[in-house]
ZAMARGU-4260 file (C-alpha; in steps of 0.2 Angstrom, whole numbers, plus 5000, padded with zeros to 4 digits):
<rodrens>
0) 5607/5513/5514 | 5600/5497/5510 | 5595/5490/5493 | 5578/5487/5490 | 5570/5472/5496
5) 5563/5467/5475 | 5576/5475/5463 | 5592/5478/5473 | 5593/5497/5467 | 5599/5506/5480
10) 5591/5520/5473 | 5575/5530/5483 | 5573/5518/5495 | 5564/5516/5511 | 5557/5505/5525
15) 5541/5499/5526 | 5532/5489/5538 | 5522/5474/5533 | 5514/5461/5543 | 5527/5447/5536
20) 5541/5461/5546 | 5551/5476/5537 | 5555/5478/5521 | 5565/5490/5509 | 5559/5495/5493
25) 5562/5510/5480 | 5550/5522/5474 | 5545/5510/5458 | 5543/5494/5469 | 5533/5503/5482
30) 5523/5512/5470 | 5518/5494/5460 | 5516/5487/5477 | 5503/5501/5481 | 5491/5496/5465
35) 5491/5477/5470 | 5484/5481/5484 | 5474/5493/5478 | 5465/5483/5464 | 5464/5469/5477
40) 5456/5479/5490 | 5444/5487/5475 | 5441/5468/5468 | 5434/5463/5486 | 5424/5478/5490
45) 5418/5478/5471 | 5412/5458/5477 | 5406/5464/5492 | 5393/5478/5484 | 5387/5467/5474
50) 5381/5454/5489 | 5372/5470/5494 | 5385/5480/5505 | 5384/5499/5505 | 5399/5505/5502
55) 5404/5512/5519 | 5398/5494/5526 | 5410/5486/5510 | 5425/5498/5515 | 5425/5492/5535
60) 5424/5476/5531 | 5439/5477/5519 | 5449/5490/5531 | 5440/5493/5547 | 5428/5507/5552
65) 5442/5521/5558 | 5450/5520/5543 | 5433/5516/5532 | 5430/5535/5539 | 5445/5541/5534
70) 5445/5532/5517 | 5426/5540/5512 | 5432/5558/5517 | 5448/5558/5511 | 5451/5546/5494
75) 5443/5553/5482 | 5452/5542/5470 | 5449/5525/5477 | 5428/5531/5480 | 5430/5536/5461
80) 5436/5517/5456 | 5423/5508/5471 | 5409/5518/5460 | 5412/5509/5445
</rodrens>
């Protein structure tokens, strides 16, 4: 099994594909990897509303309008922290 791509535990880890190529991370690196991109995404879409963006127009131009879909119906968590 290979060691994580940040720590080096060999603990929990898995493969993950990025644009930059395939990475390895454990759980922990994953997870704080995961609410970066999570408060960039909210930050952008956050910038976007205030421009005047609804929020479905904000998500698809953050993420696209298949997974803006998806996103609305399924994340109620990232909806709750967009409505801030």
């Amino acid at each position: 099994m290979a060691a994580c791509s940040c720590c080096g535990s060999d603990k929990e880890v898995s493969d993950i594909e990025l644009t930059k190529g395939k990475f390895s991370l454990c759980a922990t690196c994953y997870q704080e990897l995961d609410k970066k991109i999570t408060n960039i995404c909210v930050g952008k879409i956050m910038q976007m509303r205030r421009m005047g963006l609804s929020q479905k127009e904000a998500i698809e131009a953050v993420f696209g309008s298949h997974e803006a879909d998806i996103i609305l119906a399924t994340d109620a968590e990232f909806n709750k922290m967009i409505y801030r």
